[in-house]
N, C-alpha and C positions, 0 to 999 in steps of 0.2 A: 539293574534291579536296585530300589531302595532299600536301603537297611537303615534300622532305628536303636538308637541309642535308648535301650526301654527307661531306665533312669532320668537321664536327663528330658525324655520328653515329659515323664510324669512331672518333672518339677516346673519343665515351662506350663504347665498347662496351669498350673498354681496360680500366677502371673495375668493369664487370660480374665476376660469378660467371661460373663453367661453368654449372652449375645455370640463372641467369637467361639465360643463351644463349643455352643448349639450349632452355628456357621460351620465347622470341619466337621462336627456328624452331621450332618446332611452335605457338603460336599464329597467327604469321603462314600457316603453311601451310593450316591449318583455316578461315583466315578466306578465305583465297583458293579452295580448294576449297567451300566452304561457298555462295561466293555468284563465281561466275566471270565476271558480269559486274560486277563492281562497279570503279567507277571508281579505287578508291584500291591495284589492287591493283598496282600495278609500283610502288609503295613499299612493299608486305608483302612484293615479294620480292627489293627494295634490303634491307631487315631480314633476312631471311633470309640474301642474299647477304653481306652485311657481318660477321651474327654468326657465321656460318661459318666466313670467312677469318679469323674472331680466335681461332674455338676450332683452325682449322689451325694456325698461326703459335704457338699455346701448345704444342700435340702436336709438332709440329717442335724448339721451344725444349727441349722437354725431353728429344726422343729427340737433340738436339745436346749438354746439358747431358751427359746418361748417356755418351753416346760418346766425349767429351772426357773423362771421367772414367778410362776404361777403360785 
């Protein structure tokens, strides 16, 4: 069984693309629908949940950026 470092994965994800994000939720979710009993899957969907709130927190940043701009 995987186990996750919740910290440090939040901070690799900082480091990532949109692109590679987007890429781990959508593999993580195929891997969870794919096989639903599988033991490792509440860390595919810590992945999921993690790279989520980093592509939120960037679409925030930027609709903050714009409107400070304005």
């Amino acid at each position: 069984m995987k186990t996750m470092n919740h910290s440090e994965y939040m901070k690799a994800c900082k480091s990532k693309s949109d692109n590679s994000l987007r890429y781990i939720i959508k593999d993580a979710n195929e891997a969870m629908l794919a096989m639903p009993e599988n033991e490792n899957n509440s860390y595919y969907a810590d992945e999921v949940h993690y790279a989520a709130m980093e592509l939120k927190a960037r679409r925030e940043a930027r609709n903050w950026n714009t409107f400070k701009k304005a």
